[in-house]
DRENTORKOL-3810 file (N, C-alpha, C; in nm, 4 decimals):
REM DRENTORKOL-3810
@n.u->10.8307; n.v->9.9139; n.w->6.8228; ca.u->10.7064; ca.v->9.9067; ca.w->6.7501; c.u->10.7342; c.v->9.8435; c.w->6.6141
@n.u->10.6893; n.v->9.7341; n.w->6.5889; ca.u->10.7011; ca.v->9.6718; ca.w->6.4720; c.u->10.5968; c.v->9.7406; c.w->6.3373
@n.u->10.6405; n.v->9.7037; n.w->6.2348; ca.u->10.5906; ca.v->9.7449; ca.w->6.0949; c.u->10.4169; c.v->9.7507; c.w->6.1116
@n.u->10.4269; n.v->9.5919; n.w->6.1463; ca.u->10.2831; ca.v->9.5695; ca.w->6.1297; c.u->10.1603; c.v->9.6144; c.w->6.2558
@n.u->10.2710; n.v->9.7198; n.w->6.3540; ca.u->10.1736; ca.v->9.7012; ca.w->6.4180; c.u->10.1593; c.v->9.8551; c.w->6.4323
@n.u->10.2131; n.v->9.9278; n.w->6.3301; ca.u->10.1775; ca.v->10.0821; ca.w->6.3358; c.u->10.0341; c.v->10.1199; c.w->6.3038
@n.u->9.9518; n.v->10.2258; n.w->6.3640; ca.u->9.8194; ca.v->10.2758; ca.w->6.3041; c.u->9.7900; c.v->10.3250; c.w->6.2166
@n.u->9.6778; n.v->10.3351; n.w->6.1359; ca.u->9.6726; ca.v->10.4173; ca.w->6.0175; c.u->9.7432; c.v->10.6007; c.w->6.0131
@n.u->9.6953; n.v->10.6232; n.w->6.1323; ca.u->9.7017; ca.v->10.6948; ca.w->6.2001; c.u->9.8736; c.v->10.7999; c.w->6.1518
@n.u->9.9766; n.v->10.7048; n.w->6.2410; ca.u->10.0607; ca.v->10.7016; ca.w->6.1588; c.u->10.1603; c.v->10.7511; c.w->6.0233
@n.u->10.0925; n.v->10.6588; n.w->5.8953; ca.u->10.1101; ca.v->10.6575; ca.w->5.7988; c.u->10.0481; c.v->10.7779; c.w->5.7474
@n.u->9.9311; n.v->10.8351; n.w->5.7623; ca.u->9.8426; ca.v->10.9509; ca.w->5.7496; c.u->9.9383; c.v->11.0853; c.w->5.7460
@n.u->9.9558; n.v->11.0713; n.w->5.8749; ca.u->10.0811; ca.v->11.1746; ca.w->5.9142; c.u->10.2103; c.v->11.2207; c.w->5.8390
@n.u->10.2691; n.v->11.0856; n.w->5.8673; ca.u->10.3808; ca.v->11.0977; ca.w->5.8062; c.u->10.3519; c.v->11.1414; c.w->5.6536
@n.u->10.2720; n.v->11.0917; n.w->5.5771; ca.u->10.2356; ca.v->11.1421; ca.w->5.3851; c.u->10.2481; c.v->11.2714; c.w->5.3818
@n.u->10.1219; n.v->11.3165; n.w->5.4915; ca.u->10.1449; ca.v->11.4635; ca.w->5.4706; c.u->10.2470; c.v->11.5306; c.w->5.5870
@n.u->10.3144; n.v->11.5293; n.w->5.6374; ca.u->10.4495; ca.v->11.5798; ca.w->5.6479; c.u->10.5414; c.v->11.5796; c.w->5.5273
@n.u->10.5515; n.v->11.4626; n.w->5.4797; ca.u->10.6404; ca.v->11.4410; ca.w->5.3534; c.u->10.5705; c.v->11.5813; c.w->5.2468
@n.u->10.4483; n.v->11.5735; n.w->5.2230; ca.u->10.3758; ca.v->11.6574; ca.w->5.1373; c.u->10.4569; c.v->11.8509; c.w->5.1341
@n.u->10.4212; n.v->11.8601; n.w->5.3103; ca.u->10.4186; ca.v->12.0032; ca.w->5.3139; c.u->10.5829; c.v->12.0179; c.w->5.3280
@n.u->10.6857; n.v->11.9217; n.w->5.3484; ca.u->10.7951; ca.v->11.9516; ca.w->5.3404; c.u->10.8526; c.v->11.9763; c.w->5.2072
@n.u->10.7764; n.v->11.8339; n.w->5.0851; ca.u->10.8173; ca.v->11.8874; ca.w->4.9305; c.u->10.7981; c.v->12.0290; c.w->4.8938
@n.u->10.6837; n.v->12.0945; n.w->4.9787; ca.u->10.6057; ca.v->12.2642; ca.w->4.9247; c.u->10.7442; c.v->12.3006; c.w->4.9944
@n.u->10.7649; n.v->12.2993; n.w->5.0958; ca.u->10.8670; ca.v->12.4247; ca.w->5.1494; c.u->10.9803; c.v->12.4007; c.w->5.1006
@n.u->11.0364; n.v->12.2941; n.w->5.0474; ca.u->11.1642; ca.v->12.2560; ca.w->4.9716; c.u->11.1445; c.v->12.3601; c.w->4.8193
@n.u->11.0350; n.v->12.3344; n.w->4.7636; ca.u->10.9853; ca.v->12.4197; ca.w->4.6313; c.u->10.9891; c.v->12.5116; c.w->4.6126
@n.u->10.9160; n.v->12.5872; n.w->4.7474; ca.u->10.9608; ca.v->12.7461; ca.w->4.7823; c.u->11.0788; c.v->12.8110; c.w->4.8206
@n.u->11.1472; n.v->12.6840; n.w->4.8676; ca.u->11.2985; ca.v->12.7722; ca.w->4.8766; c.u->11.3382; c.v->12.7529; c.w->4.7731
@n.u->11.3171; n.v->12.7305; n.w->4.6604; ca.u->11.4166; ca.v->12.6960; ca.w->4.5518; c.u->11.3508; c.v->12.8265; c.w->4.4769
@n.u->11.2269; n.v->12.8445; n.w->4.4745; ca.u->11.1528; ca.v->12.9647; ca.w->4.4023; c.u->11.2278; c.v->13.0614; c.w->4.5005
@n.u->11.1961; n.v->13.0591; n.w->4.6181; ca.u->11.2712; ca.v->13.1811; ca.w->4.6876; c.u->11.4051; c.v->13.2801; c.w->4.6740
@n.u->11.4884; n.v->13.1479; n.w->4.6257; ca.u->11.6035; ca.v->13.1746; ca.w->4.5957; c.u->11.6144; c.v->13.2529; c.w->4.4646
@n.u->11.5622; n.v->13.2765; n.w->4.4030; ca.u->11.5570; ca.v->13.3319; ca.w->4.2831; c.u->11.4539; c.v->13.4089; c.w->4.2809
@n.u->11.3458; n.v->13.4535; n.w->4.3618; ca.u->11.2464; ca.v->13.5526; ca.w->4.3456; c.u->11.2264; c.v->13.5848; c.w->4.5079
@n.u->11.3202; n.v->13.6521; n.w->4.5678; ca.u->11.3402; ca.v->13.6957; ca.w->4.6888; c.u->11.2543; c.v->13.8174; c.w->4.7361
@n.u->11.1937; n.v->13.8738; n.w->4.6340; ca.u->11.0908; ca.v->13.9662; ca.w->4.7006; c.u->10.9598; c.v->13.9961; c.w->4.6834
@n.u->10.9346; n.v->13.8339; n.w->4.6656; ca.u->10.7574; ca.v->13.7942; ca.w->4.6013; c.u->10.7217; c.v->13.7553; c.w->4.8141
@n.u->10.6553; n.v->13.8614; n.w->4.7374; ca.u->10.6058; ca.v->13.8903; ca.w->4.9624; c.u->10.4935; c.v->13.7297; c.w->4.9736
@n.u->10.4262; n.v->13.6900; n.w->4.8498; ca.u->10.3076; ca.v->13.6072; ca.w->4.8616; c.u->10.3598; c.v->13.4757; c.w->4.9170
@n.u->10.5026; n.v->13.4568; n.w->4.8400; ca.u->10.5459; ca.v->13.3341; ca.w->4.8213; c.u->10.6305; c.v->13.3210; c.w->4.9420
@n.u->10.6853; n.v->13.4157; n.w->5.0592; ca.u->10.7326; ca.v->13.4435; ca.w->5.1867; c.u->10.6389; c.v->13.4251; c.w->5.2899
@n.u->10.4773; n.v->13.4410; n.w->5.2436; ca.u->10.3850; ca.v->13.4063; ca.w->5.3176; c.u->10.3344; c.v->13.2818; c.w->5.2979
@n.u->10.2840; n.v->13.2324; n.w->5.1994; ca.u->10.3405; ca.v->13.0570; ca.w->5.1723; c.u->10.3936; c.v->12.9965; c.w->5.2631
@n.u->10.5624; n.v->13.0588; n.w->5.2488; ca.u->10.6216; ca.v->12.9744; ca.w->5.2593; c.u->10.6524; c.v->12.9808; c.w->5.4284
@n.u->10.6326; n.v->13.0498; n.w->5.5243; ca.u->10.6118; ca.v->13.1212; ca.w->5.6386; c.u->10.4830; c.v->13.0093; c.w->5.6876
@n.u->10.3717; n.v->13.0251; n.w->5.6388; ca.u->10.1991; ca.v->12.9086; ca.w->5.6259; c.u->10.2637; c.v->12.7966; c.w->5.6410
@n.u->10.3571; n.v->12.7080; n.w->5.5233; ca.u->10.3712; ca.v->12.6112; ca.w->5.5605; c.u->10.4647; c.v->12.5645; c.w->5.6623
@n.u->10.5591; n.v->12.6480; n.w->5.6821; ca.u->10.6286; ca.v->12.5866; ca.w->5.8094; c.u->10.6238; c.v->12.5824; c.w->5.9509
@n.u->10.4872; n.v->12.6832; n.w->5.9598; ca.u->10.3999; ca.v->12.6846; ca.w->6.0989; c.u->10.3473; c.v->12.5490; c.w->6.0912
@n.u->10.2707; n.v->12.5374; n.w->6.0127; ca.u->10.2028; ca.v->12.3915; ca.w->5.9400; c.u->10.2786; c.v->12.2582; c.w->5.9780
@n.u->10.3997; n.v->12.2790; n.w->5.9106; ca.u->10.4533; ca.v->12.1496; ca.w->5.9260; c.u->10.5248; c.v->12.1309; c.w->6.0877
@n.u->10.5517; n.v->12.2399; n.w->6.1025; ca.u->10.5664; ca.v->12.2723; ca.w->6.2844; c.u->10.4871; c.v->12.1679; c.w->6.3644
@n.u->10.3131; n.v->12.2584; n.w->6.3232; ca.u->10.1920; ca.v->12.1553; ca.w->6.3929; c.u->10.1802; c.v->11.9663; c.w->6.3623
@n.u->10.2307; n.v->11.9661; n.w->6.2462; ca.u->10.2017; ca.v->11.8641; ca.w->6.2153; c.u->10.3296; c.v->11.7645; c.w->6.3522
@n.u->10.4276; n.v->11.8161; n.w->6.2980; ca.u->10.5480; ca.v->11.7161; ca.w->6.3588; c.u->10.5703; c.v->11.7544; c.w->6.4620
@n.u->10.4892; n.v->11.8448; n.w->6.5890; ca.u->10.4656; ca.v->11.7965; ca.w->6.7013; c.u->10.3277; c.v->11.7212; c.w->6.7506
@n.u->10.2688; n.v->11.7209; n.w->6.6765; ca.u->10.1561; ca.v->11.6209; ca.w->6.6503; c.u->10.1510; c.v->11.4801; c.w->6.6199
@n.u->10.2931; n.v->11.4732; n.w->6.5326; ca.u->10.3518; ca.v->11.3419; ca.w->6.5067; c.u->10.4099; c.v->11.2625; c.w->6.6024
@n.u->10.5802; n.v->11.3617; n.w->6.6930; ca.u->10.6420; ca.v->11.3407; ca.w->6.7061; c.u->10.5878; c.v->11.2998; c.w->6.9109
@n.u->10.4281; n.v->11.3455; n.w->6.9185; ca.u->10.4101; ca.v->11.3704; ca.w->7.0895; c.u->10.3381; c.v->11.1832; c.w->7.0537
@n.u->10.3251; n.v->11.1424; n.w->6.9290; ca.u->10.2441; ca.v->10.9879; ca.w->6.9303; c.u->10.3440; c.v->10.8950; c.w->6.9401
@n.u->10.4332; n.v->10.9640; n.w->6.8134; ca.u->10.5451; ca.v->10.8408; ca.w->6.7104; c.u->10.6842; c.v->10.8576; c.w->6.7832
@n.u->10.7250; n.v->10.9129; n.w->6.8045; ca.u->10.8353; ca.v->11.0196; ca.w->6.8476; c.u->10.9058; c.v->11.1010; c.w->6.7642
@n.u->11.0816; n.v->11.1168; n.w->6.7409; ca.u->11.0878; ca.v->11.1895; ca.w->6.7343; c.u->11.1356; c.v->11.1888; c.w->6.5394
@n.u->11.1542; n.v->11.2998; n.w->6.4861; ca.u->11.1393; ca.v->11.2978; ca.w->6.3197; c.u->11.2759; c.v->11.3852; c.w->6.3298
@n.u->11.3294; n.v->11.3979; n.w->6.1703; ca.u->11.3849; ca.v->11.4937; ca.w->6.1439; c.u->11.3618; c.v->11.5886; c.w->6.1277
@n.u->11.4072; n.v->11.7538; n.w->6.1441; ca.u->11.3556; ca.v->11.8495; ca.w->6.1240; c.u->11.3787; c.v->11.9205; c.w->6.0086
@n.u->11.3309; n.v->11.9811; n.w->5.9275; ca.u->11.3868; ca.v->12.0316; ca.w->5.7756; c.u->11.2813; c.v->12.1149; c.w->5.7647
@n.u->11.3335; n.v->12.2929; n.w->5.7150; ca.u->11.1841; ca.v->12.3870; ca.w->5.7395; c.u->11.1181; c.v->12.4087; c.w->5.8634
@n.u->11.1738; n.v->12.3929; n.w->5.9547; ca.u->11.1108; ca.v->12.4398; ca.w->6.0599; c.u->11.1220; c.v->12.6121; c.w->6.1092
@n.u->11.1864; n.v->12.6560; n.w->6.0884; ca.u->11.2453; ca.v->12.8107; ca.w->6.0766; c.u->11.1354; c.v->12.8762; c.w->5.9878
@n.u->11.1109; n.v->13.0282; n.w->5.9918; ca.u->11.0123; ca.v->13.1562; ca.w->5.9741; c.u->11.1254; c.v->13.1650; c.w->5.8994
@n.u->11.0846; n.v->13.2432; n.w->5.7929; ca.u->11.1400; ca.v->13.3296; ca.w->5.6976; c.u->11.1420; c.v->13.4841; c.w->5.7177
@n.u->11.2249; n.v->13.5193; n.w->5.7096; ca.u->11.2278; ca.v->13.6786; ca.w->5.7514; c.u->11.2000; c.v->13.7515; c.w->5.5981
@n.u->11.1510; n.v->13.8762; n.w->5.6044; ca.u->11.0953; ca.v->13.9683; ca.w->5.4482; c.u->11.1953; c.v->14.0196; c.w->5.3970
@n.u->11.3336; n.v->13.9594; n.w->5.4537; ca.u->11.4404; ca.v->13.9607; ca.w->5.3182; c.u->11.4841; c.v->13.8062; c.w->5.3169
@n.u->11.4366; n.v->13.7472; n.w->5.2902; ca.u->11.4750; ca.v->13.5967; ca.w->5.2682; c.u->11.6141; c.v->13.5409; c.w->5.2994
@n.u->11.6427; n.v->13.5745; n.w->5.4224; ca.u->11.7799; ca.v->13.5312; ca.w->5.4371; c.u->11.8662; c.v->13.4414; c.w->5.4618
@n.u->11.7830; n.v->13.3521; n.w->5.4455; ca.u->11.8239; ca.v->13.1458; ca.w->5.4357; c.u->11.9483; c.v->13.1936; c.w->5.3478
@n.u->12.0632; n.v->13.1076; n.w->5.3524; ca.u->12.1524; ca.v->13.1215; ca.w->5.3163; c.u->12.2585; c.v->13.2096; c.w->5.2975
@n.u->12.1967; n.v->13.3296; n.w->5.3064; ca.u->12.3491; ca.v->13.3972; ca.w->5.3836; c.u->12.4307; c.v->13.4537; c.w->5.4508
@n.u->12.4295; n.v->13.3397; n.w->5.5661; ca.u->12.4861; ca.v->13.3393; ca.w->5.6667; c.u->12.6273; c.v->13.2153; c.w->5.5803
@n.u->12.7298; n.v->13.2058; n.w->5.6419; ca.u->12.8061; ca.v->13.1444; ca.w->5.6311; c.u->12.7630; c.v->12.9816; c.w->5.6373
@n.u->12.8074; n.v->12.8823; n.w->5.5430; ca.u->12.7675; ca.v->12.7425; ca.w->5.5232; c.u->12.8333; c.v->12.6988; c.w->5.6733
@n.u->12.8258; n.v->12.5739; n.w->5.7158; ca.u->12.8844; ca.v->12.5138; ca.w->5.8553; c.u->13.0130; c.v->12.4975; c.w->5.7916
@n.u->13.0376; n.v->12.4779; n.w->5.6830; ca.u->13.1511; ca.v->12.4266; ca.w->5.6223; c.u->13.2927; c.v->12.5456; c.w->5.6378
@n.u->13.1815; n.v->12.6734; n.w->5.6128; ca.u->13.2671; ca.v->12.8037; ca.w->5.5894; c.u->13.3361; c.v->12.8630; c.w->5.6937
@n.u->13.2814; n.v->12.8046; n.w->5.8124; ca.u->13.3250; ca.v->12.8370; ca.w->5.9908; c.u->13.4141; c.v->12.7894; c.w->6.0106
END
């Protein structure tokens, strides 16, 4: 599929994917430092159902994307500690 011959359609998509991935990038960084703001676990929980819908919505037109935020947050925020890939 060439440049010029993608749909608006598309481009639409992809913005806001980019959008709700900057929010969940934001919230983990707030997360990380305010680990037991329940609001901001639900946020951040909202948007990655969200971006879920979106990028199989994307990915069943365009194909396939990278994934980043796709994972639920558990109500002790436990992104990160588990051992890095590095640490294995």
């Amino acid at each position: 599929m060439s440049h010029t011959q993608l749909p608006d359609e598309y481009y639409k998509l992809l913005e806001e994917l980019q959008a709700v991935d900057f929010v969940l990038v934001e919230l983990t960084l707030y997360l990380d430092t305010h680990p037991n703001d329940m609001q901001a676990l639900q946020q951040f929980n909202q948007y990655a159902a969200y971006s879920k819908q979106l990028r199989q919505t994307f990915e069943a037109k365009f194909g396939m994307l990278t994934q980043y935020g796709g994972s639920f947050a558990d109500a002790n925020w436990s992104w990160g500690t588990a051992p890095w890939p590095w640490q294995v």
